[in-house]
Phi, psi and omega in degrees: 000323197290327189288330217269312180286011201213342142275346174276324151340287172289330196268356179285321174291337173288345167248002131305322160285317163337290200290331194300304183305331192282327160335284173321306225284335206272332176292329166280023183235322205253009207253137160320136137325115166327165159260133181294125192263156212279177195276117176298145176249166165213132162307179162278318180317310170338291211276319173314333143336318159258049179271016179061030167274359194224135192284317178290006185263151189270183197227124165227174202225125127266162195215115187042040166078034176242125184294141167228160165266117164247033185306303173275060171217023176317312187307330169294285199263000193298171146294149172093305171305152190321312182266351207296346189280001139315337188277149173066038191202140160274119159313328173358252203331290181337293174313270162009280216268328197100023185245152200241001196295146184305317175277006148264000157297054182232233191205005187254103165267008187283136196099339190292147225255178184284314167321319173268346151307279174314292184317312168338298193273333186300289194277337149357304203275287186311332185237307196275273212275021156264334177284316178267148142269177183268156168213009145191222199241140152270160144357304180282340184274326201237352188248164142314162190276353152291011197030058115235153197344086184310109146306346188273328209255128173242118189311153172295138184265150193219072195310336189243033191216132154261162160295144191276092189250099195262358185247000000 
């Protein structure tokens, strides 16, 4: 008798396991396409929140109005650290020039020479989005200057990047 509960057993666990895998498979056969999650905008305010002043905040840098997470490069953009007058800020000009000077912490290239353009577009391409995810846009990339919608603005492609959805 003890052998006859000690096979039905197993075979009850074997169609319990059965019936689990066939679940998953079915819930994974049957399950909806993620939804592409929308693109986040930032204020100036917004995005100054994430200046790395705070240790439990993640830390971002825009660049030509495209947001990045550089939290794990902190040692760079962190308080304290070498680059943090980057942070929580769009950066442009600044990356452009190599400067860390306060008026050039802006999102304003008019004047900037063809070289601090080309350095731009260098590091834009080389450092943030080989490095960084994106994790949204300012203000300035996606809407007009009447704030409404730039019909023109397309997101950055990032192949080894997802959008991030941390809010």
């Amino acid at each position: 008798m003890a052998g006859g509960f000690a096979a039905a057993l197993v075979l009850l666990a074997s169609a319990l396991l059965g019936f689990r895998e066939g679940r998953a498979e079915q819930e994974l056969r049957f399950k909806p396409a993620p939804r592409q999650r929308p693109v986040r905008l930032f204020t100036e305010s917004e995005l100054a929140r994430y200046g790395g002043q705070q240790e439990d905040q993640p830390i971002y840098i825009a660049v030509k109005g495209v947001v990045f997470d550089v939290t794990s490069g902190k040692e760079f953009y962190a308080k304290g650290a070498p680059y943090n007058a980057l942070a929580g800020k769009d950066s442009t000009r600044g990356i452009a020039k190599m400067s860390l000077d306060p008026v050039d912490l802006t999102h304003d290239t008019v004047g900037l020479t063809e070289e601090e353009l080309q350095s731009l577009e260098e590091t834009f391409q080389n450092v943030y989005k080989a490095k960084y995810p994106i994790v949204g846009y300012t203000a300035q990339r996606i809407l007009n200057e009447d704030g409404s919608p730039n019909p023109n603005f397309k997101p950055e492609d990032q192949p080894h990047f997802t959008i991030k959805d941390e809010f």
